[in-house]
C-alpha positions in Angstrom: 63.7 97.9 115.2 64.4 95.9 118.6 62.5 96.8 121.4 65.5 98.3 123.4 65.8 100.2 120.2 69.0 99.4 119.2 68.7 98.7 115.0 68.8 95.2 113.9 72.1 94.9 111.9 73.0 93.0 108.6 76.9 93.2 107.9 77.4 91.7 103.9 81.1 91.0 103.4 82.7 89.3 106.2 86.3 90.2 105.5 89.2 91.7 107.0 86.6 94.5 107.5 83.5 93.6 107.9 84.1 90.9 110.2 85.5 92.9 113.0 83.0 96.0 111.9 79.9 93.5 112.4 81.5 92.2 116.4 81.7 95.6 117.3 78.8 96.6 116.4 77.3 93.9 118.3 79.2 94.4 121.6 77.6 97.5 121.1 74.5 95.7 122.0 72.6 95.4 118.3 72.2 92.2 117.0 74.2 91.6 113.8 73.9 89.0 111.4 77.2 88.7 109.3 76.1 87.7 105.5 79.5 85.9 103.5 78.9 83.5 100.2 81.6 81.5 102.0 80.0 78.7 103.7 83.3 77.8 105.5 83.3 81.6 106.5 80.1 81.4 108.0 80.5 77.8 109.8 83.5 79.2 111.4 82.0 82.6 112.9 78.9 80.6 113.8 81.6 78.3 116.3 82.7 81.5 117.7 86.2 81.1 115.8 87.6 83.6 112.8 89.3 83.1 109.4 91.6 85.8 109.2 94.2 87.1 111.4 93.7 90.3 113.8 94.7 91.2 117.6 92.0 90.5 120.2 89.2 89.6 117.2 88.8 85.8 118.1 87.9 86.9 121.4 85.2 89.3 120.6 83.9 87.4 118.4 83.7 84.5 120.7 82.2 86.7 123.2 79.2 88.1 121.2 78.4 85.0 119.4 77.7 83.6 122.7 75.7 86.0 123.4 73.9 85.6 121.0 74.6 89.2 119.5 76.5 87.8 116.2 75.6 85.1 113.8 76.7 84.5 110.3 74.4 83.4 107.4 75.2 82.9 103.6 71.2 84.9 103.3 70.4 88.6 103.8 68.1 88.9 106.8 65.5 91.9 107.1 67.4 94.3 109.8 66.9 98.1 110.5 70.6 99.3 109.5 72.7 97.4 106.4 76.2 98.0 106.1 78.0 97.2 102.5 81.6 95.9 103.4 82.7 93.8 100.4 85.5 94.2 97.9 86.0 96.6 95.4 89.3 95.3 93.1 90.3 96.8 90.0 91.1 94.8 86.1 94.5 94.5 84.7 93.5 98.2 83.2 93.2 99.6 86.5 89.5 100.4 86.3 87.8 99.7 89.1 85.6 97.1 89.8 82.1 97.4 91.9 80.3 94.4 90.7 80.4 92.8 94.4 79.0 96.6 95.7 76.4 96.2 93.3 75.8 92.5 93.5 75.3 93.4 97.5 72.4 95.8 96.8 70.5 93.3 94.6 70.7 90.7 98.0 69.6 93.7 100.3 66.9 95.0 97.8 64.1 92.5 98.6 64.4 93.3 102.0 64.2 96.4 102.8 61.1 98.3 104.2 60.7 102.2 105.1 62.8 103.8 107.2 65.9 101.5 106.9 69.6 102.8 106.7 72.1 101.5 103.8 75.5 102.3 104.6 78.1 101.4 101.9 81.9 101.3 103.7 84.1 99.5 100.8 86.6 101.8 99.4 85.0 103.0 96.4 85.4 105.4 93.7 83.3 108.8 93.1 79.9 108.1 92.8 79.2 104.9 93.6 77.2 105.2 96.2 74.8 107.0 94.0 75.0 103.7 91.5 74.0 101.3 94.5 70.6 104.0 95.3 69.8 104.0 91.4 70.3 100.0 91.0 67.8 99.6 94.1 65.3 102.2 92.6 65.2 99.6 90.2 64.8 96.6 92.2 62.2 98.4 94.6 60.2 100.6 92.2 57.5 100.7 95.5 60.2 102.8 97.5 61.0 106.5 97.4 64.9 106.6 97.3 66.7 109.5 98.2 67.8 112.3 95.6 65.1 111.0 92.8 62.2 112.5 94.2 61.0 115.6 96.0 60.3 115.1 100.2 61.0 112.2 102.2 62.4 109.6 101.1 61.4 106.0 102.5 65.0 104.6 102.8 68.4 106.3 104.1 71.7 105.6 102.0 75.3 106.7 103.0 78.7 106.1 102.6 81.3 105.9 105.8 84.5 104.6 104.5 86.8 102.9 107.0 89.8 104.1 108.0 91.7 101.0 110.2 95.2 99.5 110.2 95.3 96.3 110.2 96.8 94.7 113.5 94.9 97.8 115.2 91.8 97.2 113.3 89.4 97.2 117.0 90.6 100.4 118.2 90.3 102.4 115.3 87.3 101.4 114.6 86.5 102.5 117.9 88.4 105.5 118.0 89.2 106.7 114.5 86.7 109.9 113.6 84.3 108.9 111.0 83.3 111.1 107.5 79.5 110.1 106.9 78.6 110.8 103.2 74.8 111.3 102.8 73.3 111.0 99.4 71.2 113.6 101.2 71.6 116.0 104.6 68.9 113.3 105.8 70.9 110.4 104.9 73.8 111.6 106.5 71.8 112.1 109.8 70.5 109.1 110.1 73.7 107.3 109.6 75.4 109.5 112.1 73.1 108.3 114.6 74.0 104.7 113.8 78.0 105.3 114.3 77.6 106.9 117.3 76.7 104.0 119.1 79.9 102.5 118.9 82.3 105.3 117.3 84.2 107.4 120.1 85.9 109.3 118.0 84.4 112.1 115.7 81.1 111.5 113.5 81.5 114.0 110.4 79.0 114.7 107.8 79.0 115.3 104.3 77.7 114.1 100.5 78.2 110.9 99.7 80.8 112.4 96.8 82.9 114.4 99.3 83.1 111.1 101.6 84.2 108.6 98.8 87.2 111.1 97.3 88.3 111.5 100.9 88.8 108.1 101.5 90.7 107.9 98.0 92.3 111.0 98.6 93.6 109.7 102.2 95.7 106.3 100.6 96.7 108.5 97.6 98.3 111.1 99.5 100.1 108.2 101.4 100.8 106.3 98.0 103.0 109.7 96.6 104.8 110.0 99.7 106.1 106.6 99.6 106.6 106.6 96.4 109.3 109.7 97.7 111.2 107.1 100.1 110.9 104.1 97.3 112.5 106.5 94.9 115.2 108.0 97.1 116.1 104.2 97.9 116.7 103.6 93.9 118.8 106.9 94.4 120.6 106.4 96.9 121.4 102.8 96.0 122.8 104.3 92.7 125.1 106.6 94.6 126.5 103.9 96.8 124.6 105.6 99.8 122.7 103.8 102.9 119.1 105.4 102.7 118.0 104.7 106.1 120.9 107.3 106.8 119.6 109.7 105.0 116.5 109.7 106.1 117.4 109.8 109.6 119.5 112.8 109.2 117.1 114.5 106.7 113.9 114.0 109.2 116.3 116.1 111.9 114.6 118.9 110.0 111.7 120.2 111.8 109.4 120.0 109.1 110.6 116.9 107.3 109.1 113.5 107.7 110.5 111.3 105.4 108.4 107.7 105.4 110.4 104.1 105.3 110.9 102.8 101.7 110.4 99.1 101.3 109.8 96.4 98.7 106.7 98.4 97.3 102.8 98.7 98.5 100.6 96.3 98.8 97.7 95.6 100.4 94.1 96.9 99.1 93.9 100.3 100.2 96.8 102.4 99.0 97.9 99.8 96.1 94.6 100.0 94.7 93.0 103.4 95.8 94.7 105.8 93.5 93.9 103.7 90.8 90.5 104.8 91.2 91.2 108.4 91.3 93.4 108.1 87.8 90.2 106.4 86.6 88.0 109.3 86.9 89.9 111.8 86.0 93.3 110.4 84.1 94.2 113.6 82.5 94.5 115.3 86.1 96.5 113.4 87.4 100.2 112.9 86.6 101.5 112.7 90.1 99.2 110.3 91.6 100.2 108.2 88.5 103.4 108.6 88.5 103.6 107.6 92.4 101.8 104.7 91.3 104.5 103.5 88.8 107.3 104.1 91.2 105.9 101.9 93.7 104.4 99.2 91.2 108.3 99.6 90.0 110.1 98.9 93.1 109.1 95.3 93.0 110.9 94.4 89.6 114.1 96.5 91.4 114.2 94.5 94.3 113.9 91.4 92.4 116.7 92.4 90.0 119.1 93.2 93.5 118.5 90.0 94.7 119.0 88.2 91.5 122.5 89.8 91.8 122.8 88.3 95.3 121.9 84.9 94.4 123.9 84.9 91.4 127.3 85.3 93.9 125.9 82.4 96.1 125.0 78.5 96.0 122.9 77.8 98.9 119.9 78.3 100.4 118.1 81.2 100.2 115.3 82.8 102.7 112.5 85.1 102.0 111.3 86.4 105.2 107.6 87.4 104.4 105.2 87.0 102.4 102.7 89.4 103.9 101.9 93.6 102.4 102.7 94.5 106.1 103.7 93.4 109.5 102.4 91.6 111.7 99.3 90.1 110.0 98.2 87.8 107.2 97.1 89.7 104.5 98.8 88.9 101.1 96.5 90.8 99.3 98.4 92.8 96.5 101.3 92.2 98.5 104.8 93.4 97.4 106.8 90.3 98.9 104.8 87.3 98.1 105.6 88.9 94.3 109.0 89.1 95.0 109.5 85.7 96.8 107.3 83.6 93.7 109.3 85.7 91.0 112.5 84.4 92.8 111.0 81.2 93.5 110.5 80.6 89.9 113.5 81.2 88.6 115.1 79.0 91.4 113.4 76.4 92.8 114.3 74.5 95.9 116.8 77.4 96.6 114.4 79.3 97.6 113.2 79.0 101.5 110.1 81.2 102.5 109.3 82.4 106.3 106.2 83.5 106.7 104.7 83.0 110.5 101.2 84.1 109.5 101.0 80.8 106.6 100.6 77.2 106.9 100.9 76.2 103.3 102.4 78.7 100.2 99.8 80.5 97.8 99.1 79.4 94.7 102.0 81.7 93.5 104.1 79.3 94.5 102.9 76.1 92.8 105.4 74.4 90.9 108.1 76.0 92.0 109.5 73.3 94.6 110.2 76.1 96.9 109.7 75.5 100.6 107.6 77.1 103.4 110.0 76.6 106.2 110.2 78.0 110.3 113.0 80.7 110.9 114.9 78.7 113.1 115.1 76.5 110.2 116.1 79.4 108.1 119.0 80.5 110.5 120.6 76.8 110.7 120.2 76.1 106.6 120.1 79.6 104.7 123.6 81.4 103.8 121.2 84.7 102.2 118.5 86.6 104.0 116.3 88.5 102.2 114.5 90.5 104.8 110.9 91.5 102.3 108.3 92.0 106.1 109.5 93.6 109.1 107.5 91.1 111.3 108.6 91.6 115.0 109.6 87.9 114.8 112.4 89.1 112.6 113.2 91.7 114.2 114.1 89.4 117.3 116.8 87.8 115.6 120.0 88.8 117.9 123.0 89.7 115.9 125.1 86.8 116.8 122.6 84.5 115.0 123.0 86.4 111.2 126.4 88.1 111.6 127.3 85.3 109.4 124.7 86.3 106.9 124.5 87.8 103.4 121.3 90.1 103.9 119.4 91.8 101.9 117.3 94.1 103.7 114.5 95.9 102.2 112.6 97.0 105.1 115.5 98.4 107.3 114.9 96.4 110.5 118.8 95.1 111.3 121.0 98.5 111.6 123.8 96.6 113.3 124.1 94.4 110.4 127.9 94.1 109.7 129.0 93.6 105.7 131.2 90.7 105.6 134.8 91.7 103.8 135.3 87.5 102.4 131.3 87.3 101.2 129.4 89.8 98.8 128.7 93.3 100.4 125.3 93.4 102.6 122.7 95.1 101.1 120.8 97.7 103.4 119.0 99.8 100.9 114.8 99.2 100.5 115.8 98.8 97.0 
């Protein structure tokens, strides 16, 4: 423990969460070392720069690395308080995968000594958290762990999932309330007293089991309500009806709250959390399944609409966005990027992406002689939009700039987009 008693901090996993958890925590006051296998990773955070994209991070970062609060290292330090933050993906059966959770507690295991706190925050499925304490039982046979023995135990372990959006990732850190799952009442209390030294909002205990389903439960519950809006799309594109219409005059209703449809769901929280639920318990659990296929779905039926499009056209053709949302540069499990390389396949060097948050295309791309190109590029060479990210930079395109373009809009962001009577009918439907 420092001698202003503020816990020594080791963040493992510095990623689009536990980079910005491991700055605030040191502006906070702690000192924080940031563990990543990533050598560039680690170079970078050491110059006070970042690798990923997020409002106000580079400065913080910049700050407390300056102050000496923050340092990166590719080795697990001893520290006080150690906070899992690494990725838990799933295989191409959908069961998940906690290898780098478990690979995390065989690097922390050596050194730990009584009275430390391990706090586990990657989305994860029921009952991990009690995997990572029996794996370091194993390593650290001279420690009591919690849960295995009667009284005391000589090391705390929790699990406090996140619960950020990205582009807003600082506040709600900050701000968000917190569910702290102890493997024991003990645990849970020690680990409280950790978040409240840079959580505002509310600190709530529970079991480790109860915190990891609530996280799951959270980005399934927003999974099956998409899935709604994706599926009324589909419906209403069948009927020849404008879904964001529908919506809009549907939501008028004082308890309905239809979400957007779009291309599909990405990212890794609500793309891959349900899949974790199914896991566990596949014969309870239809709906969350089904929600899952409607979503996964909606990508091969947007690709098919725009095939139609291109198919009535000859020249270029944009994608704008490759990103799961707006306004950052996360691609992970990311509904566009799919779309744009499955179009880019099948046509080449008609295809034009826009994505302001890359410099070069993903891999997906290779091979496909498709280009990365700048939107004003886009306006003065692509006949066909096909809007796949409501970034604001799209967004800012005045109507006198596309009223000569063949849109397809998935995401809803140009209501004032007129159909052209001599050209193929715009398409407005997230479909």
């Amino acid at each position: 423990m420092q001698a202003d008693n503020k816990p020594a901090v080791a963040v493992i996993g510095l990623g689009y969460i536990g980079l910005p958890t491991a700055a605030v925590i040191a502006r906070s006051g702690s000192h924080v070392v940031g563990v990543d296998v990533e050598s560039a990773v680690v170079d970078t955070i050491n110059e006070g720069r970042i690798h990923i994209e997020e409002i106000d991070l580079e400065g913080l970062v910049q700050g407390v690395v300056s102050r000496g609060l923050l340092r990166a290292s590719m080795d697990v330090p001893q520290a006080d308080v150690f906070v899992i933050a690494v990725p838990t993906p799933f295989d191409d059966e959908h069961a998940p995968d906690i290898r780098f959770v478990l690979d995390a507690a065989r690097a922390v295991a050596p050194r730990l000594k009584s009275g430390d706190c391990i706090i586990l925050e990657s989305t994860s499925p029921v009952g991990t958290t009690e995997k990572l304490r029996d794996l370091i039982a194993k390593e650290r046979p001279d420690l009591i762990l919690p849960g295995l023995q009667d009284g005391p135990a000589d090391i705390a372990i929790a699990y406090c999932p996140e619960r950020v959006l990205p582009g807003r990732i600082l506040e709600e850190l900050t701000n968000n309330d917190r569910v702290i799952g102890g493997i024991t009442p003990r645990c849970a209390r020690k680990a409280l007293s950790f978040y409240r030294r840079f959580v505002r909002g509310e600190c709530i205990t529970s079991s480790a089991r109860a915190a990891e389903m609530t996280k799951l439960t959270e980005n399934a519950y927003r999974d099956v309500n998409i899935a709604f809006a994706n599926e009324l799309s589909i419906i209403s594109d069948r009927l020849g009806l404008d879904v964001w219409e529908v919506i809009r005059l549907a939501n008028r209703h004082p308890r309905v709250n239809i979400l957007s449809p779009g291309p599909g769901v990405g990212g890794h929280c609500i793309a891959v959390d349900p899949w974790f639920i199914v896991h566990s318990a596949p014969d309870e659990t239809p709906l969350i399944r089904a929600a899952r296929s409607v979503n996964d779905g909606k990508i091969g039926h947007v690709i098919e609409r725009a095939e139609g499009l291109i198919a009535k056209t000859s020249g270029p053709v944009a994608c704008l966005g490759l990103a799961f949302k707006a306004n950052i540069d996360d691609f992970r499990e990311s509904p566009a990027l799919k779309i744009a390389a499955a179009l880019a396949q099948r046509h080449g060097d008609r295809i034009h992406v826009v994505e302001p948050y890359a410099n070069a295309l993903p891999a997906a791309f290779d091979g496909t002689n498709a280009r990365l190109i700048d939107l004003d590029s886009a306006i003065d060479a692509c006949e066909t939009f096909i809007v796949l990210v409501d970034h604001d930079l799209f967004k800012s395109i005045p109507l006198d700039e596309r009223a000569d373009k063949i849109v397809y809009d998935t995401r809803g962001i140009w209501p004032d987009q007129p159909a052209q009577p001599d050209k193929p009918h715009r398409l407005r439907l997230a479909s």
